[in-house]
C-alpha positions in Angstrom: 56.1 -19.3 43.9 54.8 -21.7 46.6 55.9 -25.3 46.2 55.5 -26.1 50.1 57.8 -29.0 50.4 59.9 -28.9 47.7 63.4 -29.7 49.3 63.0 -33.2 47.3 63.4 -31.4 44.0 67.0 -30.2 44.8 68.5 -33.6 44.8 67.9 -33.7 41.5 70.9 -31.8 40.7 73.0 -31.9 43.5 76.6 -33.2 42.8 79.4 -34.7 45.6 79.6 -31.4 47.7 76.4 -31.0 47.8 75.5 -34.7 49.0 77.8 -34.8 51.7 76.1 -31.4 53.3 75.1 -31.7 56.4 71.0 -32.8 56.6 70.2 -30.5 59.6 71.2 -27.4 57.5 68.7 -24.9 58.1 67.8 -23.3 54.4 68.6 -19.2 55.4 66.1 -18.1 52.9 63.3 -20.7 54.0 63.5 -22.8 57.0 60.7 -25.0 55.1 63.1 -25.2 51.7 65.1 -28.2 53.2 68.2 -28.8 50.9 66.9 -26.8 48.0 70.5 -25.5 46.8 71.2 -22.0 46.5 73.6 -20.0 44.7 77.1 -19.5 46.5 77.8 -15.9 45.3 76.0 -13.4 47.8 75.4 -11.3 44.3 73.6 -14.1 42.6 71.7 -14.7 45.9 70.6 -11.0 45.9 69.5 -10.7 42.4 67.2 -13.7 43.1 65.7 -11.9 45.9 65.5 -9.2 43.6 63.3 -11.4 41.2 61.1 -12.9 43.4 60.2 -9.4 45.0 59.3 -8.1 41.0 57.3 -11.9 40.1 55.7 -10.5 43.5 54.6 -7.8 42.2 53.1 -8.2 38.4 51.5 -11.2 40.1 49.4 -10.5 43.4 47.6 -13.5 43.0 50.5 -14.8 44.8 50.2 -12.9 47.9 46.2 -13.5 47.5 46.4 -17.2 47.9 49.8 -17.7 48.9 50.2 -15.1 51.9 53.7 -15.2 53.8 54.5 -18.6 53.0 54.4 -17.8 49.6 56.7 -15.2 50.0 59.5 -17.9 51.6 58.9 -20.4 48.9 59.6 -17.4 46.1 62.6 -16.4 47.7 64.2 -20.1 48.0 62.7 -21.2 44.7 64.5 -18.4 43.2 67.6 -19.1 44.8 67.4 -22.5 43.3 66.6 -21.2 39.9 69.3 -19.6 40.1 71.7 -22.2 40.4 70.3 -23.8 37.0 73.2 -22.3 34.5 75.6 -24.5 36.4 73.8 -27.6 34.4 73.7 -28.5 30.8 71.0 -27.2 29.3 68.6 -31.3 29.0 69.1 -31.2 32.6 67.9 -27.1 33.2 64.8 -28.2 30.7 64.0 -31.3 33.0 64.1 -29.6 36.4 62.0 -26.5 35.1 59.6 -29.0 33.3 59.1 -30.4 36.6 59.3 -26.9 38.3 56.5 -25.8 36.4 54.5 -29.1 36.5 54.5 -29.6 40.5 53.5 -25.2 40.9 50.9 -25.9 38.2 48.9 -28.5 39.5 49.2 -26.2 43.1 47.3 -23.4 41.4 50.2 -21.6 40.1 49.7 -22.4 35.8 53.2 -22.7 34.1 53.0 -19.2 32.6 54.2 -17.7 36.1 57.4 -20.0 36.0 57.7 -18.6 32.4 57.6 -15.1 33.1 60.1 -15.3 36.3 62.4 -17.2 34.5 62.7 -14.4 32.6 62.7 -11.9 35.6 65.2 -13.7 37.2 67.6 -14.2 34.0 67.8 -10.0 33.9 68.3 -9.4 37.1 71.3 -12.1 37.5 72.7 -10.3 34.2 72.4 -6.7 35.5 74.4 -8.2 39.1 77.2 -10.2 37.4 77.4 -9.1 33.9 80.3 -11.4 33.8 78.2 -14.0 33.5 75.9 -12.9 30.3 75.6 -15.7 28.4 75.9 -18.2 31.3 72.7 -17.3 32.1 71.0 -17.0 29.2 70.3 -20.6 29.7 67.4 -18.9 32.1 65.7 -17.3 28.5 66.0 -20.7 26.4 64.1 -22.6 29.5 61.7 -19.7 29.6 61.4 -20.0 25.8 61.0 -24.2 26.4 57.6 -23.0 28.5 56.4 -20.0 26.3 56.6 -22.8 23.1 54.9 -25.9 24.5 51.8 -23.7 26.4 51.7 -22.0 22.8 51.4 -25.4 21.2 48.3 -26.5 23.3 47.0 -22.7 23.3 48.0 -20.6 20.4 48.2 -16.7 21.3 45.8 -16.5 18.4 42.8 -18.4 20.4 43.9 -18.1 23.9 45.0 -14.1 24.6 41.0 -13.1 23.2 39.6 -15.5 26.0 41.7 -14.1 28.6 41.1 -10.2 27.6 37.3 -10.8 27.5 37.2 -11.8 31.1 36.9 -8.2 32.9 33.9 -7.2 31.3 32.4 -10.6 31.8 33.4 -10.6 35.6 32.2 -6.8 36.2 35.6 -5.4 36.4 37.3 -2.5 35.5 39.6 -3.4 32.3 42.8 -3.3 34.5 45.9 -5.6 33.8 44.9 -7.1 37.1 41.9 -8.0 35.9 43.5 -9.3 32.6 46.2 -10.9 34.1 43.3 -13.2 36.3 41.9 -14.0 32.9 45.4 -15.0 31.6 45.6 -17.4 34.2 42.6 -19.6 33.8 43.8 -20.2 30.1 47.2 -20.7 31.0 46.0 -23.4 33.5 43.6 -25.0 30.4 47.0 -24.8 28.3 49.1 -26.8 31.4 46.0 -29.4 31.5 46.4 -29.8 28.2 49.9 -30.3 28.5 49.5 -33.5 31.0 49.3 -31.4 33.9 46.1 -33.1 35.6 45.2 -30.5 38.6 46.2 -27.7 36.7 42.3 -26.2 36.4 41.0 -27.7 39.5 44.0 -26.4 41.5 43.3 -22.8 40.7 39.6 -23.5 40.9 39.9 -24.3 44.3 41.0 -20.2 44.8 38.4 -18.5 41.9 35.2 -20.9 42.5 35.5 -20.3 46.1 31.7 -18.5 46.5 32.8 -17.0 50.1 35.7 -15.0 48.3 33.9 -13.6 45.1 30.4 -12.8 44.0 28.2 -14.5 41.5 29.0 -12.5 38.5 33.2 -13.0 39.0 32.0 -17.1 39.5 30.5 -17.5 36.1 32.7 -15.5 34.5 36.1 -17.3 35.5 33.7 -20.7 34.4 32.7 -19.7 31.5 36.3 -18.2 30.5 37.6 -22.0 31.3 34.7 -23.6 29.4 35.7 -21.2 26.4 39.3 -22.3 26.8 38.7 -26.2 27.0 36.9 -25.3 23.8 39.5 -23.6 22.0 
C-alpha cells in the first residue's frame, strides 16, 4: 500500500501519549510516514512486516506502479493497521473506511485493503497467539469491506467480468492476469461506493498506451464498461 503522505491519518486515533510525542520523530519504518503510530511490541511490528511482504506478493501490481516507495508506505501502513485492535470496533470501521477510501481513489481499489486486512490479522495471530480474539477485530473490518464492495458488485455479476479479462487482453489465463481483471471491477465497486477517482486513478496506470499494447487497452476498457454496466 502507498498512501504517500498519510501521517495525517494517525491522529485520528492517537490518545495523550501519543499527542505529546515529540514532532521531529523520525517514523523507523518510513521516514515519509510522519506520526503514523505503530505497534509497541517488536513481535506485532514483525508480523506486520511479515504481512506487507505476503500483500507484496499476491499483488505485484504494487511493485508495478508503486516501486520502492510503495514498499515503505506497506510496511508503515501495516504497522498502523496493526495498532487498530487497541480501538473499539466504530472507531477500527471509521479509520479502515477511510484507509480504503484515500488508497482507492490512488489506484489501489478497496479490495487490496480487504485482503491484507486479512493477511495481517493471521500473521499477528500466529506471533502473539495471546492475543486471538483481540485481533479478530482485523477479520470483522475486513468483513465491513468484503460486504459493502459486494453490495455495489455482487460476486454473482462482478467475478465473470473479471475472469473474462485474460482472454480479452491476449493473456495467458494466469491468476495474474485474473487478479488485473479483479481490479478494474473492484475499482467500479469503490466508485460505486462514493469513491470518485476510484476508476480514473487506476486508469491512469492500465490506459497508459506507452506501458501496454492495443489489445491489453481495450480489453481493461471494455472490462470497466462491462462493470459500470453490471
Amino acid at each position: 500500500m502507498n498512501t504517500e503522505g498519510m501521517g495525517t491519518r494517525g491522529g485520528r486515533v492517537r490518545g495523550g501519549r501519543r499527542e505529546a510525542a515529540e514532532t521531529t520523530w523520525s517514523h523507523p519504518l518510513n521516514p515519509e510516514a510522519g506520526m503514523t503510530p505503530m505497534p509497541s511490541d517488536p513481535r506485532e511490528v514483525e508480523a506486520a512486516l511479515r504481512a506487507g511482504k505476503i500483500s507484496l506478493r499476491l499483488t505485484p501490481y504494487y511493485g508495478f506502479r508503486y516501486g520502492e516507495r510503495g514498499v515503505r508506505f506497506t510496511q508503515s501502513d501495516s504497522a498502523f493497521l496493526a495498532t487498530l485492535p487497541e480501538h473499539n470496533e466504530a472507531t477500527i470501521k471509521r479509520q479502515v473506511e477511510w484507509l480504503a477510501g484515500v488508497l482507492s481513489n490512488r489506484g489501489m481499489p478497496s479490495l487490496l485493503l480487504e485482503q491484507h486486512l486479512r493477511v495481517l490479522a493471521r500473521e499477528l495471530t500466529r506471533a502473539v497467539p495471546e492475543k486471538r480474539d483481540f485481533y479478530r477485530a482485523l477479520f470483522v473490518a475486513s468483513d465491513g469491506l468484503r460486504s459493502r464492495r459486494t453490495k455495489h458488485m455482487p460476486e454473482s455479476a462482478g467475478r465473470p467480468i473479471g475472469e473474462a479479462f485474460p482472454a480479452a487482453a491476449g493473456l495467458p489465463n494466469t491468476w495474474l492476469a485474473r487478479g488485473t481483471g479483479h481490479l478494474f471491477v473492484a475499482a467500479v465497486a469503490d466508485e460505486r461506493a462514493g469513491m470518485p477517482n476510484a476508476v480514473p486513478s487506476i486508469e491512469a496506470f492500465f490506459l497508459d498506451a506507452a506501458t501496454f499494447p492495443p489489445r491489453f487497452l481495450e480489453a481493461a476498457r471494455q472490462t470497466i464498461k462491462r462493470a459500470r454496466a453490471a
